[in-house]
N, C-alpha and C positions, 0 to 999 in steps of 0.2 A: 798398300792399296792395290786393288784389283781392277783393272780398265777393261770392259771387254765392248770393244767396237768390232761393229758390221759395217761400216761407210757406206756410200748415198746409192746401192744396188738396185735397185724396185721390189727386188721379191725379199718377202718376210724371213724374218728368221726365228721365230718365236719356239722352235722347239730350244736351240739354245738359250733363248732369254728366259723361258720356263723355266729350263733345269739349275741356272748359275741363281736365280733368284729360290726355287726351292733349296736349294742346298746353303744359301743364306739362313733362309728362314729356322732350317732343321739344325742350326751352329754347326753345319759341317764345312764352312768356312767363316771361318772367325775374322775376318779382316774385313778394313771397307771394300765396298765393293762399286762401280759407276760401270754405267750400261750403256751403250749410245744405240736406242733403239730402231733409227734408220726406220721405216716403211712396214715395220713391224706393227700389230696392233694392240699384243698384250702390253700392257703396263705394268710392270715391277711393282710389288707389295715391300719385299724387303733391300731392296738396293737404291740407293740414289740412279737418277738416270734422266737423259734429255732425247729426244729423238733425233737433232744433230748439231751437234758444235761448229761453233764459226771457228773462221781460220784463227782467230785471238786466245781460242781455249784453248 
């Protein structure tokens, strides 16, 4: 599995969450993959993903 966190910053980071999610999409990463999308606006089509995790996750 794949984690890719940005933590609680204010400013967006949506060209990485673009790219790790197109590159889900096109199976050029074949694993799971979870996104923690922080203050960002896009929304992942192909990865699991929450905007932020509590300290318990």
């Amino acid at each position: 599995m794949i984690f890719v966190i940005v933590g609680t910053h204010e400013q967006q980071f949506n060209r990485l969450i673009k790219e790790v999610d197109r590159l889900k999409g096109t199976g050029a990463i074949d694993q799971e993959v979870f996104i923690q999308t922080g203050y960002s606006d896009f929304e992942p089509q192909n990865c699991q993903w929450s905007k932020f995790l509590s300290y318990d996750d």
